[in-house]
Structure formats: structure tokens, C-alpha cells
N, C-alpha and C positions, 0 to 999 in steps of 0.2 A: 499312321493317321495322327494330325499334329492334334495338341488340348482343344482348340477351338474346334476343330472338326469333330471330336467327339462328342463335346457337350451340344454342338447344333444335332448330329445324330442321335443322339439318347432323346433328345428334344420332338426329334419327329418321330418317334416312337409312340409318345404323348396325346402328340397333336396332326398327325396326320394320316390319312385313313386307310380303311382295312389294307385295300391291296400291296401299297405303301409298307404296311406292316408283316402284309405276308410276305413281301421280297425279301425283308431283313433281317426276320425271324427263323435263326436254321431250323431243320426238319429235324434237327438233335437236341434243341432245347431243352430243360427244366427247368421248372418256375414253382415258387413258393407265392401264392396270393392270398391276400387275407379273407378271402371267401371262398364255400365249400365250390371243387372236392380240396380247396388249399394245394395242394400238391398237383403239377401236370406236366405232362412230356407230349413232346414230338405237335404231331396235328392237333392235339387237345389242345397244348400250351394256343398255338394260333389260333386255334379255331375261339378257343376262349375270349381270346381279350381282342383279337380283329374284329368280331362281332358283337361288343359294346358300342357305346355314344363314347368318340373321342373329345377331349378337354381341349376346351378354346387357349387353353394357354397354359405353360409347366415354367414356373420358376425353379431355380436350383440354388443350393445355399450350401456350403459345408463340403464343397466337391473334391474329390482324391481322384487319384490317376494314378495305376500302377502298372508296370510292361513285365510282367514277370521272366518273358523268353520273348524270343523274336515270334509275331504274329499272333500274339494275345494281349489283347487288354484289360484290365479290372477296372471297374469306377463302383465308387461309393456314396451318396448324397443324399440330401432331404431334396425333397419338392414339394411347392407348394401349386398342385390341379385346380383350375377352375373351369365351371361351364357355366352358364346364366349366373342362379344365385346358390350354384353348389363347390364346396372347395372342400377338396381332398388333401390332406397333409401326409406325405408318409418319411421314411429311411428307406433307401434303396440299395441296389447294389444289383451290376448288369458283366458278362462279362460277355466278351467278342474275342472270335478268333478269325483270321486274313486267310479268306479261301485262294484267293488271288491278286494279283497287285491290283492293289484298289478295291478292292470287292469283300467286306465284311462281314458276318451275322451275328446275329444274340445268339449266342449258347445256355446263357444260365442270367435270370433275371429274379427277383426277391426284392417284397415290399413288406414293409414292418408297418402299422398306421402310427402317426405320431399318437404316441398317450400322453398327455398333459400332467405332468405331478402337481400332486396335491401340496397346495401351501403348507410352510414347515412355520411352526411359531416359534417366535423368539419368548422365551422367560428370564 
């Protein structure tokens, strides 16, 4: 999968809906999310976050691409989520493995929320 096709698929992860997400999502997943139970596998992981309100739109900022072996991928990145007047910032990191030529899934996905540092004063 070339860079472009990654970051358009990590993208519709974002923004496009459950079923969408349940094709893409393996049945071997874990996910690290910032809300309880934080920690989820397999059907949990999907069943979780398929059945939220998906974001009208996911910008990407700060993106890495690593191939560690043949038919795995690692990505790393901020996003910045939006839906109406709600916007989500976080650090991510997704990783995919090639069930078949062409044919993907998320294995392991992890969102941090951006925290903001506190202003440092100069003396």
C-alpha cells in the first residue's frame, strides 16, 4: 500500500461509517482509547467505536510511515476530528497487517488526546 493510500485509509476510519469500519477493523484488534474500559480487543474493539457518531472530517499533521517486514504497516500522527462544533485533537498510532493482495485490517490502533502545555514564563 503506497503513503497516499494509507493516509486516505486511516482517514476513512474517521469518517466513514460503521460497516465501513467493521470491514477494516480485524477480529484481532487492540485498541488503547481514551475512554473507559480504555483497553479493548476483538469485537469490543469494533463494536466500540463502529457504534459512535462518526467525524465529518480528520485532518492529519506530523504523519510517519514505517514497513517493518513485508505486510505490515505502522503509522503515527496527530489528527485534528471535527463534527458540527465539536473537535477532537489527539496522537495516534494504527498498525495494519496484508491479509491478501490488497486486502488490509487495523490490528492495533491507540489514541493519546492532545494536552496542551501550560505556558513556561520567561524571567
Amino acid at each position: 500500500m503506497d503513503d497516499e493510500r494509507v493516509w486516505s485509509f486511516e482517514e476513512s476510519l474517521w469518517t466513514g461509517g460503521a460497516d465501513h469500519y467493521r470491514e477494516l477493523v480485524d477480529d484481532e484488534c487492540l485498541m488503547a482509547l481514551p475512554q473507559p474500559p480504555y483497553i479493548l480487543g476483538g469485537d469490543q474493539a469494533i463494536a466500540a467505536v463502529a457504534d459512535t457518531p462518526r467525524w465529518t472530517s480528520a485532518t492529519f499533521a506530523d504523519g510517519r510511515i514505517a514497513r517493518p517486514q513485508e505486510g505490515l504497516i505502522v503509522i503515527a500522527y496527530s489528527v485534528k476530528a471535527t463534527k458540527g462544533d465539536e473537535t477532537y485533537e489527539a496522537h495516534c498510532t494504527s498498525t495494519y497487517r496484508r491479509l491478501s493482495h490488497d486486502v488490509w485490517r487495523v490490528v492495533q490502533h491507540q489514541q493519546t488526546p492532545r494536552i496542551l502545555a501550560p505556558a513556561v514564563e520567561e524571567h
